[in-house]
N, C-alpha and C positions, 0 to 999 in steps of 0.2 A: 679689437682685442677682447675675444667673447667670448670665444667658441672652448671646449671643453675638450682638455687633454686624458690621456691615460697616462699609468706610469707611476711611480713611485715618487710621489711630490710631498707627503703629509712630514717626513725629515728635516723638509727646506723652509724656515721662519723665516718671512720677510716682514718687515716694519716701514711703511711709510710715512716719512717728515711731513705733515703739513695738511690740515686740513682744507684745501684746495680745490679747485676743479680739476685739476690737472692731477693731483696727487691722488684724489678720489678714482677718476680714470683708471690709475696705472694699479692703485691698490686692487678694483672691482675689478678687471679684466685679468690678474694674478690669481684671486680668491677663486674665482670659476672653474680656474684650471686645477684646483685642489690643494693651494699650497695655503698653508697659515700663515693671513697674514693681520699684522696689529695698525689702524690707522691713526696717524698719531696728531691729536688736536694741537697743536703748538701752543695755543692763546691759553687753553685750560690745563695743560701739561698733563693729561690724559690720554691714552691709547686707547682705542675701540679695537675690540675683535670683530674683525671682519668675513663673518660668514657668509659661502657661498649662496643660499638661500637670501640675506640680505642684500649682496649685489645683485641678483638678477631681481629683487624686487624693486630698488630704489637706481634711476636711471642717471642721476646724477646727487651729487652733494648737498645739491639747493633743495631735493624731493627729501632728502633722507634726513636733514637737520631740519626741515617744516614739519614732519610726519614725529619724531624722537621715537623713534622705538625703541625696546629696552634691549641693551646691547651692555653686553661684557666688560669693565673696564679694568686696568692696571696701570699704574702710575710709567710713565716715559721711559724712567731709567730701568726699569724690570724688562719693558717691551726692547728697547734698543740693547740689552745685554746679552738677550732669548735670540738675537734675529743673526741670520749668516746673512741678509745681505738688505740693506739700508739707502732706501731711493729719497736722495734732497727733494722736498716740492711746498717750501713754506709759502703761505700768501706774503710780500714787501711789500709794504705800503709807507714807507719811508721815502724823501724825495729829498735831492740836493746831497749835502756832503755827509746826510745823516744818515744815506742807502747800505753803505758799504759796513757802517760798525754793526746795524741792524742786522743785516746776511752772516756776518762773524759770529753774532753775540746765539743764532738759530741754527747756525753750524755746530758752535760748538756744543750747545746743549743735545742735538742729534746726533754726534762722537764723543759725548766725552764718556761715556759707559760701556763703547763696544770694546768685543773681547776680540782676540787671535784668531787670524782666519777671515774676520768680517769682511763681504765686499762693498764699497761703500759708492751710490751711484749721484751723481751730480747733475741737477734737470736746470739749474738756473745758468746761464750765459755769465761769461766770466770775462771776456772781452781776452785779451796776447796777454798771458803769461799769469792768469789768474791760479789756474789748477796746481801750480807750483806753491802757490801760496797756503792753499786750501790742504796739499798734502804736506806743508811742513807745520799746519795748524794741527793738522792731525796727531802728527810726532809728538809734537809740544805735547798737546794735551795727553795721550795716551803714552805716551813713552815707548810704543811699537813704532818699526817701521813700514812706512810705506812700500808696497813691493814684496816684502818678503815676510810678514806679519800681516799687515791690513792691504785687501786689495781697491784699488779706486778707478771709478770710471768716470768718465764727462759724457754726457747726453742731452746735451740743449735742448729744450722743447721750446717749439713756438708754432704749434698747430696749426694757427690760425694764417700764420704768416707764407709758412715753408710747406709747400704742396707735395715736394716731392715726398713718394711711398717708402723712399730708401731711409731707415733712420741710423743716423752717422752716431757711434758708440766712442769715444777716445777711452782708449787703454797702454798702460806700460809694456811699449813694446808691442803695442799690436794685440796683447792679449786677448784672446777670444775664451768666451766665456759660457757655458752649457745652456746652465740652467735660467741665468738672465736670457736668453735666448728662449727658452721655452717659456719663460712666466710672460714676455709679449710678442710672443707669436702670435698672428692674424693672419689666418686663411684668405681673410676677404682681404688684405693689401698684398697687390703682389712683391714686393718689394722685401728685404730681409733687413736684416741689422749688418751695417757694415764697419767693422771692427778698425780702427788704423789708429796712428798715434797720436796722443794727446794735442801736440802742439799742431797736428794739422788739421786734428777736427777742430781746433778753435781758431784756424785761420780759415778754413771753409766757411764754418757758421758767422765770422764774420763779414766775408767776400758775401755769402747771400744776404746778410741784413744791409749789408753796406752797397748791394746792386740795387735793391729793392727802394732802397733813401735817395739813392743818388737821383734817381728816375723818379721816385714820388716828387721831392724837393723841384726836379725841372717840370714838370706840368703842375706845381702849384705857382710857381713865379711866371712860367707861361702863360697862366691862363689870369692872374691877375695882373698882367701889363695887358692881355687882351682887352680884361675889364676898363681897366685905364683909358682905351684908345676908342672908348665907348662903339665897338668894330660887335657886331652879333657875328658868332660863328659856329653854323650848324652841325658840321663836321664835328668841331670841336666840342659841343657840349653832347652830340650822340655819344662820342669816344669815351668821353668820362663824366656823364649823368650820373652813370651808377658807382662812383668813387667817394665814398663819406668819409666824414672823418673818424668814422668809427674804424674805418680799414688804416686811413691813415697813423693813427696808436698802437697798432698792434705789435711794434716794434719796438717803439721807444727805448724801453726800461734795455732793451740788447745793443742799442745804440748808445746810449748814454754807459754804457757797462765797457763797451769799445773804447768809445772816448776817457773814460778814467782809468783806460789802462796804458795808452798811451803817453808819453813821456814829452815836451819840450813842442815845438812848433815843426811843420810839414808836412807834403804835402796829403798826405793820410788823416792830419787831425784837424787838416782845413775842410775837408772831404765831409768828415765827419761832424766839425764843427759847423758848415754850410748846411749841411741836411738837418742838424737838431734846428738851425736857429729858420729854416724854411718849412720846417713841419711845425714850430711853437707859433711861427709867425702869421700860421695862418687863423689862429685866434683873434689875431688884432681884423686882420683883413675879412673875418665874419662878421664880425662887428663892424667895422668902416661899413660895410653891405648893406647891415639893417639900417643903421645912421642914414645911409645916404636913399635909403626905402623911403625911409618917414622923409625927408627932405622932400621924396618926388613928389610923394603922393600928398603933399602939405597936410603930415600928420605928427600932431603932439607930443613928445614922451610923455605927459603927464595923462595923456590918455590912449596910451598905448600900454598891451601889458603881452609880453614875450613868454613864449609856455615849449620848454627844451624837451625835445621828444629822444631822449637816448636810453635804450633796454640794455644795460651794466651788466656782468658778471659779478656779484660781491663777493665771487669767492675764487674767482683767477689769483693765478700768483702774481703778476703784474699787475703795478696799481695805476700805470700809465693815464689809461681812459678816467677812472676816478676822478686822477688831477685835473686833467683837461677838461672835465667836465665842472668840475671847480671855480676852476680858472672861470672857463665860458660865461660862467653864474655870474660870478662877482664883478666882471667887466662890466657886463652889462649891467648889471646892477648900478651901476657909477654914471651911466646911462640916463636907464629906463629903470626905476623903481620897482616896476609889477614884474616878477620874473618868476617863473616858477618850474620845476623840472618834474617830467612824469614819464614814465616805461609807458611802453604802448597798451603793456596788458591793464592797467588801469586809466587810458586815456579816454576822460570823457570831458569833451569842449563844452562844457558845461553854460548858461547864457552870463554875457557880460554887458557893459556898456561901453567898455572901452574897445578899442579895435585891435583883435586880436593876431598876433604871430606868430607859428607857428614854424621853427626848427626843428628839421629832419635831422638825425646826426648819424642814419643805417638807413640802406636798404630797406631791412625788415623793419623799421619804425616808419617809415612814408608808407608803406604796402600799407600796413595793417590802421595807423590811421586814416587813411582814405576809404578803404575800404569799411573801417568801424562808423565814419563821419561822412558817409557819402551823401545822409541825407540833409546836413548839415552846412554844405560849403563856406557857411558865412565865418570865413577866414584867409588868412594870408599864409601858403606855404613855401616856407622856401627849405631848399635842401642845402646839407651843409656838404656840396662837393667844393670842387675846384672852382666850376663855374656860377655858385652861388644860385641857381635858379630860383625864379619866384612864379608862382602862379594865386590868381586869386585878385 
């Protein structure tokens, strides 16, 4: 979403919710193609004017709030009143029953100042029957309607997850839409916006998170009764070596968004409730892993000390991975005493006397400490897939 349009765009004020990675995305790749648009910090209740020249300088969010350059500002309610059309993309970092007022309470301050006309686009996963609620919050708060005063779309983003180039639009009725059309246009995906109605892009986007869990959730319990039958299976760990648990989170927050939208007991919120409680569960079971490590190897907790290698997004709209990596912390902590968490871009295994372990929890976190500590080995690596590997 880069490439630079022609055409009469400088009319069209867009404002994006949420200083995000995701929300910085869809802001910088709008800005390029000429349109004005305001990024809007949630936390500080500030709008940045988002200059072309500033998105092609700063490649993502995390460059551009390290670097602070001096940037334009106006208070929220000025930017969201100025804008015809208004993309949701707050960072949540709220978990459990506290997610859903937190989403409300960053709605409503991103609508409660738009005027007549405004189209309002929705990037967060709303799980059956959410968008109903979101456009009758709109009503409330503005006293326009939905439809025929304020327009609204549903756009789930989950990049990371959903491969496909086609990106699913829900609109009233089908409605297709110009210029949203042209602010993310990408030459380089072949793929277009595909416009259909609300309720079926949120049963789509559910059918793909909900294929995506059913499948992760069966090769995590697969491969830990594999574990179990202490059985080595080569096949099996070639297949999913490269499956972390950093892939495994990238869903969470849309899965759990599913499940509290659903109603009573069946077989959809068993489905769904088996895949949340086989992807949290695989927490305990990384843990039992290193336990039963030091058991083999007749080594200490008290002189062992555990060093969590996972490179975090802090500025994704999902807080999924955060938790989990919380979580991971504190468990072991209850443990093993010495636990410490570090990004790969500052990992340096620095000398200890205690016997060191080291958790993979990416891909790119095993590459690149191997690679930085190759001269180093003197450590224990294990990967945080399905099949827990250890070397070392």
């Amino acid at each position: 979403m880069c490439n630079e349009v022609t055409g009469s765009t400088s009319q069209i004020t867009t404002a994006v919710y949420g200083l995000s990675t995701e929300g910085y995305r869809i802001a910088s790749s709008i800005a390029v193609k000429g349109f004005k648009v305001s990024l809007i910090d949630e936390a500080a209740r500030m709008a940045i004017s988002l200059k072309p020249d500033i998105a092609r300088t700063y490649p993502d969010v995390s460059s551009l709030i390290e670097d602070e350059p001096l940037l334009a500002l106006e208070p929220v309610d000025v930017a969201v009143s100025e804008a015809s059309y208004i993309f949701f993309a707050p960072k949540i970092r709220k978990v459990g029953q506290e997610v859903k007022s937190d989403v409300t309470s960053k709605f409503r301050d991103a609508t409660k100042a738009i005027r007549k006309g405004t189209s309002v686009i929705y990037t967060l996963p709303t799980g059956i029957g959410g968008n109903n609620e979101n456009m009758a919050l709109i009503e409330h708060i503005t006293g326009m309607s939905v439809g025929k005063d304020i327009f609204y779309y549903y756009m789930p983003i989950n990049q990371e997850l959903i491969s496909s180039p086609e990106i699913i639009v829900g609109s009233l009725n089908s409605k297709q839409d110009a210029e949203i059309s042209k602010m993310l246009y990408d030459p380089d995906i072949k793929g277009r916006l595909n416009y259909i109605d609300i309720i079926s892009a949120e049963f789509m986007h559910s059918i793909q998170i909900l294929g995506h869990y059913a499948h992760m959730a069966s090769v995590l319990e697969i491969c830990k009764n594999l574990k179990l039958t202490n059985i080595k299976s080569e096949p099996i760990n070639r297949a999913f070596s490269d499956l972390y648990i950093d892939d495994i989170a990238n869903g969470l927050y849309d899965l759990r968004a599913i499940g509290s939208s659903l109603g009573g007991a069946g077989p959809l919120m068993y489905l769904v409730n088996g895949s949340i409680k086989g992807t949290e569960g695989y927490i305990k079971h990384l843990i039992d892993e290193i336990r039963d490590l030091l058991k083999k190897r007749d080594l200490k907790a008290s002189r062992t000390k555990v060093s969590i290698a996972w490179t975090l997004d802090p500025y994704e709209m999902r807080g999924d991975k955060i938790e989990l990596l919380s979580s991971l912390e504190s468990k072991l902590k209850d443990y093993i005493g010495d636990v410490e968490r570090q990004p790969w871009s500052v990992f340096d295994l620095y000398p200890t006397e205690k016997t060191r372990i080291v958790v993979a929890c990416s891909k790119l976190d095993f590459a690149r400490i191997m690679t930085k500590n190759k001269q180093n080995p003197d450590f224990i690596m294990m990967k945080a897939n399905p099949v827990c590997e250890t070397t070392g």
